[in-house]
C-alpha positions in Angstrom: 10.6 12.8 10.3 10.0 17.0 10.6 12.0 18.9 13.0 8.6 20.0 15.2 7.7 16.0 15.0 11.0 15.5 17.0 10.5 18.5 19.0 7.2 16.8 20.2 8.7 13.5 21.1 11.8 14.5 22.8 10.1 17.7 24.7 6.4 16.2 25.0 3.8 18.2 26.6 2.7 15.6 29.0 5.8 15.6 30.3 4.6 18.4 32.9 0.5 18.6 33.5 -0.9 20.6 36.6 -3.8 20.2 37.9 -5.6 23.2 39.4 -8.7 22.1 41.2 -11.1 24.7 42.5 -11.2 24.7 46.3 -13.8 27.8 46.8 -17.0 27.4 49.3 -18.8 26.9 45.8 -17.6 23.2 45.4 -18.8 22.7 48.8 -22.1 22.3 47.8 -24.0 19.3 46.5 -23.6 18.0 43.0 -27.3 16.4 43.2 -26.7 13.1 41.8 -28.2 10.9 44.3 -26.8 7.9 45.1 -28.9 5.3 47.0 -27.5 2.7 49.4 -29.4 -0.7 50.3 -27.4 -3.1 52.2 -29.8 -5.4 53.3 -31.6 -8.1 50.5 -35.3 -8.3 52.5 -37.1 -5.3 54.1 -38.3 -5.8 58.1 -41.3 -4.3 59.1 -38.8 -2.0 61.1 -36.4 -1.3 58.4 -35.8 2.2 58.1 -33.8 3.3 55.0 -30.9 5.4 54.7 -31.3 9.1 53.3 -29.9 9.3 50.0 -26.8 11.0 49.8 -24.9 12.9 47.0 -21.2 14.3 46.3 -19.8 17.6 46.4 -18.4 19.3 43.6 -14.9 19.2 44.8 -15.8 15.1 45.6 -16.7 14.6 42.1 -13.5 16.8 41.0 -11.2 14.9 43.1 -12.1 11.7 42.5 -11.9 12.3 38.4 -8.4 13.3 38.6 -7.3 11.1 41.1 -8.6 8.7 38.2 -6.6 10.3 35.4 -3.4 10.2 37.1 -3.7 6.1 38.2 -3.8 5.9 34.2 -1.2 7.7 33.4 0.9 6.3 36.0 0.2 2.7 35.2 0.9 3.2 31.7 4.1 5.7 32.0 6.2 4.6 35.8 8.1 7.3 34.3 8.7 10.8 32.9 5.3 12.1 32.9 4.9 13.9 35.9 1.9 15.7 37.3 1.3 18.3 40.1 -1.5 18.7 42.2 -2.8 22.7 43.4 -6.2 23.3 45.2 -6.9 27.1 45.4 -9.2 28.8 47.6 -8.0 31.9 49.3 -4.2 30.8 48.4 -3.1 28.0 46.3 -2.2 24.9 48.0 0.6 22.9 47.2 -0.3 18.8 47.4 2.9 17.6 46.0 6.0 18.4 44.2 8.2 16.9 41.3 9.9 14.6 42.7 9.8 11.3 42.2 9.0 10.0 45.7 5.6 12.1 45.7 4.5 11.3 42.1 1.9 9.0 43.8 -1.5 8.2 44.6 -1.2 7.9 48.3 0.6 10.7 48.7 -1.8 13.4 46.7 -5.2 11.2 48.4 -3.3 12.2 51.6 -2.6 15.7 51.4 -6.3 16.1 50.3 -7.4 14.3 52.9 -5.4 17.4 55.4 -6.5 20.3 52.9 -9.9 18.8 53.9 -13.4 20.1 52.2 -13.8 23.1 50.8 -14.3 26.2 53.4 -17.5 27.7 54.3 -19.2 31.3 53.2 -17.6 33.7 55.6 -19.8 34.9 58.2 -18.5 37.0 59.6 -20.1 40.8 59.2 -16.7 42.6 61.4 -14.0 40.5 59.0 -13.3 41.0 55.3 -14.3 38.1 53.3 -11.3 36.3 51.9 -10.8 36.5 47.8 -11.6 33.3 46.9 -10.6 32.3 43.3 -8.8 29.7 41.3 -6.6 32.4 40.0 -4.1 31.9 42.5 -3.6 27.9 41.3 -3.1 29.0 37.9 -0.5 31.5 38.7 1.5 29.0 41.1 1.2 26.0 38.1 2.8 28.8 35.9 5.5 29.5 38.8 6.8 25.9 39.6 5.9 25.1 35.6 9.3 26.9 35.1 11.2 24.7 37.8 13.3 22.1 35.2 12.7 18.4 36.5 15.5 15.7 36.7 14.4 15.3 33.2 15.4 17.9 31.5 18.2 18.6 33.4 19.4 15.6 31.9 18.8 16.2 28.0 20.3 19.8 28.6 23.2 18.0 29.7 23.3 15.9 26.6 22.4 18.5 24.4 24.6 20.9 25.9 22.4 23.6 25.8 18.6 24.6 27.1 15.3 22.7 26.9 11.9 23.3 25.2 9.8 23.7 28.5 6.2 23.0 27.4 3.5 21.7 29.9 -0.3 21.2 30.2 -2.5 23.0 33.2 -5.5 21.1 33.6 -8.3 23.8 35.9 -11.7 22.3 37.2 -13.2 25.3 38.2 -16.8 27.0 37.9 -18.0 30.7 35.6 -20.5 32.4 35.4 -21.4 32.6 31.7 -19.2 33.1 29.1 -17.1 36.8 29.6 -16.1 35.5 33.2 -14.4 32.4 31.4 -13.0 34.5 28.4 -11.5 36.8 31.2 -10.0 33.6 32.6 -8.2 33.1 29.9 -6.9 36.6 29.1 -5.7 36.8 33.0 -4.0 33.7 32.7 -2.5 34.5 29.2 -1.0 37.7 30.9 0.3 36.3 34.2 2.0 33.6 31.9 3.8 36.3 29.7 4.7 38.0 33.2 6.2 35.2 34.5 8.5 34.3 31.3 9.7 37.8 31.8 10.5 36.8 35.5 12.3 34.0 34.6 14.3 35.1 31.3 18.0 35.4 32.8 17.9 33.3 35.6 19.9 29.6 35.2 17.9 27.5 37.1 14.6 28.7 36.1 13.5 27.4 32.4 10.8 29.4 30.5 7.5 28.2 29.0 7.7 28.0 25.3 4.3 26.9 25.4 1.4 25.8 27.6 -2.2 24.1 26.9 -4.5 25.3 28.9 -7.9 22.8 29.4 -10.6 24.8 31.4 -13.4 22.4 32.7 -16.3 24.1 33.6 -18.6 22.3 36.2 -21.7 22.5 37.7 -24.9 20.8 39.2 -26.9 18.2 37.6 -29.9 20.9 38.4 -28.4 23.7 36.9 -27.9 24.6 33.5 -24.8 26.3 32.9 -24.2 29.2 30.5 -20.7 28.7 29.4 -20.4 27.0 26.4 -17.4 24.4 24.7 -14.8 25.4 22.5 -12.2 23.7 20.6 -8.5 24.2 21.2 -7.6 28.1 19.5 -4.3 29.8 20.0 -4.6 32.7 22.0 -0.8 33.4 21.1 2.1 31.4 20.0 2.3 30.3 23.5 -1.1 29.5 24.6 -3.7 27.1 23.7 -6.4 27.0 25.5 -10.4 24.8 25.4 -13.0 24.5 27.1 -15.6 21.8 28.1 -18.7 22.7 30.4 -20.4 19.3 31.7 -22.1 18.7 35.1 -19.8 17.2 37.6 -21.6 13.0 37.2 -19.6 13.8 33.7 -16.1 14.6 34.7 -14.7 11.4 34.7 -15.9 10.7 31.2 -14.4 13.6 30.1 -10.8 13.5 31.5 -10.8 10.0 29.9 -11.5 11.1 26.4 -9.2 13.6 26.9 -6.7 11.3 28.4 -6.0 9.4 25.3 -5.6 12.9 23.5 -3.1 13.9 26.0 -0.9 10.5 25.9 -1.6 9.2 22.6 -4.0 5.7 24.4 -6.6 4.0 22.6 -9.5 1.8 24.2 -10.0 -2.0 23.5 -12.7 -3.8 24.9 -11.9 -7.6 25.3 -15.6 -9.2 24.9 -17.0 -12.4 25.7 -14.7 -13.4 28.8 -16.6 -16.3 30.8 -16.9 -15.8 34.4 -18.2 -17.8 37.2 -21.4 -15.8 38.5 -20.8 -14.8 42.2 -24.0 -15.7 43.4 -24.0 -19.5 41.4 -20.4 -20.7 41.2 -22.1 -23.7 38.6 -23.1 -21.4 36.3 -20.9 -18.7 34.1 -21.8 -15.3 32.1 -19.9 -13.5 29.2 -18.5 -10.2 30.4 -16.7 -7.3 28.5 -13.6 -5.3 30.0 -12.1 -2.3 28.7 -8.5 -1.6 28.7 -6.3 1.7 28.1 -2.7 1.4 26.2 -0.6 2.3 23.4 -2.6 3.5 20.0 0.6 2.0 18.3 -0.6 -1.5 19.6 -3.8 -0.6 16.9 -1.2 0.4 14.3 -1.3 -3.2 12.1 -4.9 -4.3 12.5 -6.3 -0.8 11.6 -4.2 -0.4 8.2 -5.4 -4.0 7.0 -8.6 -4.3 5.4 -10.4 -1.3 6.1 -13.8 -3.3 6.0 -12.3 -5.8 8.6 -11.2 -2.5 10.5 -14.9 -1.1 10.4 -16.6 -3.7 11.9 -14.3 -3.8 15.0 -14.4 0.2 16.1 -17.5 1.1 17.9 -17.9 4.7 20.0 -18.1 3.4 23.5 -21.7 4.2 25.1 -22.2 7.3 26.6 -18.4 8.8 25.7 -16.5 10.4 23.2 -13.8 7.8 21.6 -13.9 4.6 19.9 -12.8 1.1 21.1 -11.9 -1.6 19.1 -13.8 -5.0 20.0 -12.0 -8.2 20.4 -12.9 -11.4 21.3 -11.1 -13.7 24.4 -9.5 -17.0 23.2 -8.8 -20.3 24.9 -6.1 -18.5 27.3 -2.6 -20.2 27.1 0.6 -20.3 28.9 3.1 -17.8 28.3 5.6 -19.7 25.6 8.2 -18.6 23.8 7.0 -19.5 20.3 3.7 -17.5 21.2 6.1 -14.1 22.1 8.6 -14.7 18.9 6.1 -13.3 16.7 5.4 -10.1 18.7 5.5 -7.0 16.7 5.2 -4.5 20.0 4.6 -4.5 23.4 2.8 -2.0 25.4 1.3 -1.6 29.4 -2.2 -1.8 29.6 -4.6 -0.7 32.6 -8.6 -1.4 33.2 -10.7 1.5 32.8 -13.0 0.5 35.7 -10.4 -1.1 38.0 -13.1 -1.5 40.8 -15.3 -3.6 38.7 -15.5 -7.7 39.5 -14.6 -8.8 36.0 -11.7 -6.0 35.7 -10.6 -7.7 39.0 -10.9 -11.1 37.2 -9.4 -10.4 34.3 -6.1 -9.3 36.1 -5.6 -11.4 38.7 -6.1 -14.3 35.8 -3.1 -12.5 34.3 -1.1 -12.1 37.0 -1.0 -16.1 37.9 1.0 -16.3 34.8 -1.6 -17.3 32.3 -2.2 -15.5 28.9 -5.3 -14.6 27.3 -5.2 -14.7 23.2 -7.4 -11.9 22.0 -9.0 -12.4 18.2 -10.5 -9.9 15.7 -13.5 -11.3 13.8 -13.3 -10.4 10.3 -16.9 -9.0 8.1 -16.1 -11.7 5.1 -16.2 -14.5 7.8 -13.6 -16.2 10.0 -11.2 -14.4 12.7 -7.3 -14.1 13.3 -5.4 -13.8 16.8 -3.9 -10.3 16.2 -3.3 -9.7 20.6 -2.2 -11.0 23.2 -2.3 -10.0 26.9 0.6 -11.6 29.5 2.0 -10.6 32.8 5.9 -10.0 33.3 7.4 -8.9 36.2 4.1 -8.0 38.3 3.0 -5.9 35.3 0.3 -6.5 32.5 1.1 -5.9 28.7 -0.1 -6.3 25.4 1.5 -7.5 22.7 0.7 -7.0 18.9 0.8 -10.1 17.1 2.0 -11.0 13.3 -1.0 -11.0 11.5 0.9 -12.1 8.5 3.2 -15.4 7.7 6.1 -15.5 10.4 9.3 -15.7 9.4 9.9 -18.6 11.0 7.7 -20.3 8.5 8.5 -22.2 5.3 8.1 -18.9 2.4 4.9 -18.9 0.8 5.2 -20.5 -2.9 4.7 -17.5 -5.5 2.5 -19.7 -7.6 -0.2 -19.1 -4.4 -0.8 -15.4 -5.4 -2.7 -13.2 -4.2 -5.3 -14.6 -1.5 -4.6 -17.7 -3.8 -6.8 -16.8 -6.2 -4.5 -16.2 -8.8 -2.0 -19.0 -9.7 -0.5 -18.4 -13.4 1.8 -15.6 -12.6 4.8 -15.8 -15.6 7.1 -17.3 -12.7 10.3 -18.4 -15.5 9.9 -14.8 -16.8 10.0 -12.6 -13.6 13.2 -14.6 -13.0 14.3 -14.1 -16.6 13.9 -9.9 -15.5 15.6 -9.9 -12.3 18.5 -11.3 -14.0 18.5 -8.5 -16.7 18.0 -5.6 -14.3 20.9 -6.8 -11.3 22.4 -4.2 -10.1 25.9 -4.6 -9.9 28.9 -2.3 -8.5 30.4 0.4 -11.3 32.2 2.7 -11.4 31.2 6.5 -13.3 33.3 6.9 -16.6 33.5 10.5 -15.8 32.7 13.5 -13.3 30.7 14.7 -16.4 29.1 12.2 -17.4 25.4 12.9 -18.4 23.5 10.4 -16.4 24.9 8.4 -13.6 24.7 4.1 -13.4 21.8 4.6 -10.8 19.6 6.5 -13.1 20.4 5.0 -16.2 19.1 1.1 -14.6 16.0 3.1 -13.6 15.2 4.2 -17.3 16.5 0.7 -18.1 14.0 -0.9 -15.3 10.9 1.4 -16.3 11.2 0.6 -20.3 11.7 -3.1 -19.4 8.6 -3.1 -17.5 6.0 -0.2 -18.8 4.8 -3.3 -21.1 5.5 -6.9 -18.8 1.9 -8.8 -18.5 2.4 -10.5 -14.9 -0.4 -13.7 -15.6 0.1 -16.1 -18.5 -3.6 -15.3 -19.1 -3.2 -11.6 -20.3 -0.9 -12.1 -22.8 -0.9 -14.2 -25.8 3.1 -12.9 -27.2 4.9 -14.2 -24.7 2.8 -17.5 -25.0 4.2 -17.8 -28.6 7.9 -18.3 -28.0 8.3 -20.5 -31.1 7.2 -18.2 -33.3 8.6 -14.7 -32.1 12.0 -15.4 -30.4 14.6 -14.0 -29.8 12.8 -10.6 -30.7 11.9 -10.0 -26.9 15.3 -10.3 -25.8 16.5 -8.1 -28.8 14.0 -5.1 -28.5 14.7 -4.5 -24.7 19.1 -4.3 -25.6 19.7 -0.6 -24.5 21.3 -0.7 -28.2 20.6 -2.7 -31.7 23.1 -4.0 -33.3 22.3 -4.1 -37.7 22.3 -8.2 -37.1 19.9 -7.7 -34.6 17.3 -5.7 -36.3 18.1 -8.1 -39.6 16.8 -10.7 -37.1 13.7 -9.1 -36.2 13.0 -8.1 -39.8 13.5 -11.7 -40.1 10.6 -13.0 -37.5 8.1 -10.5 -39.1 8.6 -11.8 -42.4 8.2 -15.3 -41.1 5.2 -14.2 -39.3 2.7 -12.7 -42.6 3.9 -15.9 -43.7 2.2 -18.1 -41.6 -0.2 -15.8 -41.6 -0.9 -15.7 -45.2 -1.0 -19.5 -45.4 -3.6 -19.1 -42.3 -1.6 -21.6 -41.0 -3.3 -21.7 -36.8 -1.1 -20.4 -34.0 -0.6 -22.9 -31.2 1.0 -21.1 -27.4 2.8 -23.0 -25.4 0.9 -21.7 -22.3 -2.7 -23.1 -21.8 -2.8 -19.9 -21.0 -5.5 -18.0 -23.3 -8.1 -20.6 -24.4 -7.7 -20.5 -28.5 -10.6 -23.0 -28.6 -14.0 -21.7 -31.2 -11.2 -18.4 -31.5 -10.9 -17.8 -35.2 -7.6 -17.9 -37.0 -8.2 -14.0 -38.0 -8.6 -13.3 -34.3 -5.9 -14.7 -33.2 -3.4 -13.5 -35.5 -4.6 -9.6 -34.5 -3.9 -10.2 -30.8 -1.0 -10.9 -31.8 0.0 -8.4 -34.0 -1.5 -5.7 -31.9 0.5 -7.0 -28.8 3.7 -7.5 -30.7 3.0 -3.9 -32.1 2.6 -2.3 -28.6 5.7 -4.2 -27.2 7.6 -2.8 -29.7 6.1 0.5 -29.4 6.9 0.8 -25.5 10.5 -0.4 -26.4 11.4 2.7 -28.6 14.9 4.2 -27.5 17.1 4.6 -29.9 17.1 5.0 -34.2 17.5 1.3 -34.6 14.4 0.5 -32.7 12.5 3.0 -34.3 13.7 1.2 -37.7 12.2 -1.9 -36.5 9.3 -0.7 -35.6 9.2 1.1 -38.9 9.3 -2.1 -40.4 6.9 -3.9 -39.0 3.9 -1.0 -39.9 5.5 -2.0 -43.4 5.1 -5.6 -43.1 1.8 -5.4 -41.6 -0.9 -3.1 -40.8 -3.6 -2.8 -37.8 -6.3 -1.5 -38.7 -8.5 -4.5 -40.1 -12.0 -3.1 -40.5 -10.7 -0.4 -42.5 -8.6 -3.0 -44.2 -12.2 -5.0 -45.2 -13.4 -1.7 -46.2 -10.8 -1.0 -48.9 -10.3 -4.4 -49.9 -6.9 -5.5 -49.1 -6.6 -8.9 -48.8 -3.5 -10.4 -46.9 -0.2 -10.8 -48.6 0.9 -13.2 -51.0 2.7 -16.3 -49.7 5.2 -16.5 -52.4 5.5 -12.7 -51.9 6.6 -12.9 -48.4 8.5 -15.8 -48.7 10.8 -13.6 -51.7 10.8 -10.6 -48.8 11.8 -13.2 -46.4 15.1 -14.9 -49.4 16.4 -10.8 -49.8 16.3 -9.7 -46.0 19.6 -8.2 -45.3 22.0 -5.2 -45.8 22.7 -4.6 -49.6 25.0 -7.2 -51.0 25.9 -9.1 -53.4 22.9 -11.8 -54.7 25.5 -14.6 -53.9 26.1 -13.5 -50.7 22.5 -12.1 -49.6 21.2 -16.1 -48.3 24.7 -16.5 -46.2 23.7 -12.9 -44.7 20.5 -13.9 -43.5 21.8 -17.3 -42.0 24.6 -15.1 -40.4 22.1 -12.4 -38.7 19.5 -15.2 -37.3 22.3 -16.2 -35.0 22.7 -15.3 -31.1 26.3 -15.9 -31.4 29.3 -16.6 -34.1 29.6 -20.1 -33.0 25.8 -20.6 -32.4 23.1 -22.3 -35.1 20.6 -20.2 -36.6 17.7 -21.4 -35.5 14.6 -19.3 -35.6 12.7 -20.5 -32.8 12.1 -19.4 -29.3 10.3 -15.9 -28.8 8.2 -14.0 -25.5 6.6 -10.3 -26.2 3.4 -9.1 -24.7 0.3 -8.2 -26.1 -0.8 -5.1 -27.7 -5.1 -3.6 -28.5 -3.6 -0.2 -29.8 -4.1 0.5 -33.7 -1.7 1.7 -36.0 -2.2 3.0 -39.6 1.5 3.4 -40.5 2.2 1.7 -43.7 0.4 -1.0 -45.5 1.8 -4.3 -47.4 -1.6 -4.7 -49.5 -0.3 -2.1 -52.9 -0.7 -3.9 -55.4 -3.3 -3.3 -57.8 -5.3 -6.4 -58.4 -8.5 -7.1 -60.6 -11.4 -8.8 -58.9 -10.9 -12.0 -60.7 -7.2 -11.8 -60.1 -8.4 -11.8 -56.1 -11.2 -14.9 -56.8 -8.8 -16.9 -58.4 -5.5 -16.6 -56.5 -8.1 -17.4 -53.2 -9.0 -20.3 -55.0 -5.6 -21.7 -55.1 -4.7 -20.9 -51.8 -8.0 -23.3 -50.8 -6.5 -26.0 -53.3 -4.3 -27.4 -50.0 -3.8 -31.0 -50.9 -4.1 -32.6 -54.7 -8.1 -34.0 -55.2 -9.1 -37.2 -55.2 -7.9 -39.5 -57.6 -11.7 -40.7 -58.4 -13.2 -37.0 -59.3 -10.1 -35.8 -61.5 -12.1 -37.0 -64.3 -14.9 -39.4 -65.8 -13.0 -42.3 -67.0 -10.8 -42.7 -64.1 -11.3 -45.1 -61.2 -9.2 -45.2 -58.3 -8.9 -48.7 -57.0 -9.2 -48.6 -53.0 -6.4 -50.3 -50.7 -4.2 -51.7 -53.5 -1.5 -53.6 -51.2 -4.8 -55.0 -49.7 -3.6 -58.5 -51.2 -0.4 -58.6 -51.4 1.5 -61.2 -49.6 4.7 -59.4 -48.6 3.4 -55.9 -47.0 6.7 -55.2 -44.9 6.4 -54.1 -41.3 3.2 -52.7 -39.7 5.0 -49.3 -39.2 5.5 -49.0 -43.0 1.9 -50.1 -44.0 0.6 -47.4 -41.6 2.4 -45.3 -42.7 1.9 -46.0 -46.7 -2.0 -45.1 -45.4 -1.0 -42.1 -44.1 
């Protein structure tokens, strides 16, 4: 985490927010927004309706406020504090920051003594008064310096001075767009003046920096000339924006910029069945939307981003998105439900005066729980929420979307969405025995890499070729042709017997493959049914060639890899091109008699026995093998120089094709071959032998 990110979270800006309301004779006047009242169902002859009526600017003002501070102080009972100032001719102070008057009733009473707004002076003999919303923003700048029980606390702990910064929230009223640029540069000066007031005094604190939001109002009939603009610095210690909307649209505004201010999001719990007030034997789905946490969002909108789409929606008529979900069968509160919370947060309605806000809630409060799912686009849903009471108060919890841990583990063989079920499970445990990391200490102070980094080099050699399904590889699906090369190629060094032993498998290898003789894995893995012989033996020669090839650290691999572009090449269309045919059987199998260091002829065969061993003690069997696979091309070297005639080529392919002796009835004319001989003999042993006399 960056130093400014833990600036911001232990010195947030919403720790202090002003509001300045204006209090002129201008918000006296009528916002023209009629609303219409109709109390009685059926008209009388003699019914006479009521006049429509319409609120004030400072109504409309008041009441959006009063709004954005219930949120705030449902969601946060402490440490953000906010300040109420109404300015007129002076500024007038509706509450302080204290605790005991960080309250609704407190701030709707002192409005209700400040009163309305005042009307135009009259009188012709008496100055008028200077009415202006100036005088607010310099007293939010004046007690924005006064340190709350807050931050006298962390400069305690920290033993030294706070960052003070703050947010001044002005509903006021310009002309066009110089008076509101002038605004700002008067209110960009009085705050410089006052950090020169305060700069030297203990119990004052100075504004590092302050956010100024300027919401310009007006009529519904008027169109106002002041136009929006994003937050811009003004100087390193002001910010300041602007929004210009008609009064109706204040309290959709403060709650966009609400969940700016307090990092909220919006969720809309949809489909909640209600009992109609009218028919209490009938029921309708209604939607309520709720403010909290944007953490509580945190795992459902990193999942699938498809699934993530299809539940965010801009709410009608506003600014921010909401993210849909759907009401369950409500529950009681258990503790199984609550073990598999991820987070916690308070929530609060949005419209708390509506009836199915009012439902919702006092449903919650009784001490049931609503389960809240998110439908997903590729069909089905999963409970991600859930909303509870405890203690008089409503939260939401984030659910595990995933396996709890109080279930059995999943079994690997499931894979991915269970789709994929031949992962090379024996092999993966095979690799994390290799690479354990175990406690070492450095040879030296000098030493040119350290334990840590050499079982990284170690760990990104071992895997940079490791197929993870049984069908991608074909290698590591012949075991009982190729092994123990694997297990010798990824040794951080070769010892001679071990690259004898490879030398050993490759030989062994163009054998089989010279006598064509059909490769047969282990793994049903690949499917080797209609594959040709040829194609199989050049996936594996081009796997075992890019094993190798990925596994070259060190001379003695090299040599071995070396050797194998000698034994074999991998390029076959240029190999058809140029004629070569595959090497001789009783060619290889002479390579495969003098494999070994340079000795003595009657000792060569003992050193071959004595290199295909794992251990002194062990038998040499040559069995048992795992690489991967390999589509790269090599040209290096080529077994196929020996210069051959054409009919040298026909005939020695006609041998090779001469498999088993031929019959005994076409070696010749005169010959007959009498069928089933023992046929009549009395004394034919055992069925076992007979069969196997057939045979």
């Amino acid at each position: 985490m960056s130093f400014a990110l833990q600036q911001q979270k232990m010195f947030p800006a919403n720790h202090k927010t002003v509001f300045v309301l204006d209090h002129t004779p201008y918000f006296g006047i009528s916002c023209e927004n009629v609303l219409e009242f109709e109390f009685m169902k059926g008209r009388t002859p003699s019914f006479i309706p009521m006049t429509p009526i319409s609120k004030t600017l400072w109504t409309s003002s008041l009441e959006s406020a009063i709004e954005y501070c219930r949120i705030v102080w449902d969601l946060f009972p402490t440490g953000k504090l906010v300040r109420f100032f109404a300015s007129d001719s002076i500024a007038h102070i509706i509450n302080t920051w204290s605790t005991s008057q960080q309250s609704l009733n407190h701030i709707m009473n002192g409005c209700a003594l400040l009163g309305v707004p005042p009307a135009h002076h009259s009188l012709r003999d008496v100055p008028p008064p200077d009415y202006t919303v100036l005088h607010g923003l310099r007293a939010a700048l004046e007690v924005v310096c006064e340190p709350t029980d807050y931050q006298l606390e962390i400069s305690k702990f920290i033993g030294g001075p706070v960052i003070n910064r703050c947010r001044v929230i002005c509903i006021t009223s310009a002309r066009d767009n110089e008076s509101m640029n002038r605004l700002e540069e008067i209110f960009l000066k009085v705050l410089n003046q006052q950090n020169s007031n305060v700069s030297g005094k203990d119990k004052l604190l100075p504004i590092n920096h302050c956010h100024l939001v300027i919401i310009n109002t007006f009529p519904v009939t008027i169109e106002s000339s002041v136009t929006n603009h994003a937050p811009k610095n003004l100087s390193p210690l002001l910010t300041t924006e602007v929004h210009s909307i008609n009064a109706p649209l204040i309290p959709n505004k403060l709650s966009s910029l609400i969940l700016e201010h307090y990092d909220l999001a919006s969720t809309t719990v949809t489909g909640i069945p209600m009992k109609e007030e009218q028919s209490a034997s009938s029921s309708a789905n209604y939607d309520v939307e709720i403010f909290h946490a944007s953490s509580a969002h945190t795992a459902i909108l990193k999942g699938n981003p498809a699934d993530s789409a299809a539940i965010r929606t801009v709410k009608e008529g506003l600014e921010y998105e909401t993210v849909t979900l759907k009401w369950c069968t409500p529950r009681g509160v258990t503790g199984n439900e609550l073990q598999n919370c991820t987070a916690m947060h308070r929530i609060t309605p949005v419209d708390v005066n509506s009836r199915p806000s009012l439902c919702l809630i006092n449903f919650l409060l009784n001490g049931r729980s609503v389960m809240l799912e998110m439908p997903r686009k590729a069909g089905g849903k999963i409970t991600s929420h859930l909303l509870a009471a405890h203690g008089g108060e409503i939260f939401v919890h984030t659910l595990c979307t995933a396996r709890s841990v109080l279930e059995d583990p999943p079994s690997i063989s499931e894979g991915c969405g269970g789709r994929v079920t031949d992962y090379r499970i024996p092999d993966f445990g095979l690799l994390i025995k290799q690479n354990t990391l175990l406690p070492i200490k450095a040879k030296s102070s000098g030493e040119r890499l350290k334990p840590l980094h050499r079982v990284k080099d170690r760990l990104f050699r071992t895997t940079k070729y490791w197929p993870l399904t049984i069908t991608s590889t074909l290698l590591f699906n012949l075991k009982q042709y190729i092994d123990p090369v694997p297990a010798l190629i990824v040794k951080d060094e070769m010892l001679d017997e071990d690259m004898y032993t490879c030398k050993k498998v490759f030989c062994n290898l163009v054998a089989l493959e010279a006598s064509m003789e059909p490769l047969h894995p282990q793994n049903s893995g690949q499917r080797m049914k209609g594959q040709k012989r040829e194609e199989q033996y050049k996936a594996m020669w081009n796997e075992l060639e890019l094993f190798i090839r990925c596994n070259i650290h060190s001379k003695k691999h090299k040599m071995v890899y070396d050797c194998l572009c000698e034994l074999h090449t991998f390029n076959f269309d240029e190999d058809k091109a140029n004629g070569k045919q595959p090497k001789d059987l009783n060619e290889t199998r002479n390579q495969l008699e003098n494999i070994g260091p340079t000795k003595d002829e009657n000792t060569q065969r003992a050193s071959v026995i004595r290199a295909t061993t794992d251990s002194p003690m062990s038998p040499p069997p040559l069995t048992n093998l795992t690489p991967p696979f390999s589509r790269q091309n090599s040209s290096k070297g080529s077994m196929y120089n020996n210069h051959r005639t054409l009919y040298e080529i026909f005939a020695n392919m006609a041998e090779k094709s001469k498999t088993r002796p031929d019959f005994a009835g076409r070696q010749g004319d005169s010959l007959v071959a009498k069928l089933y001989p023992n046929l009549k003999s009395d004394d034919r042993g055992p069925r076992s032998d007979a069969s196997k006399e057939m045979e």
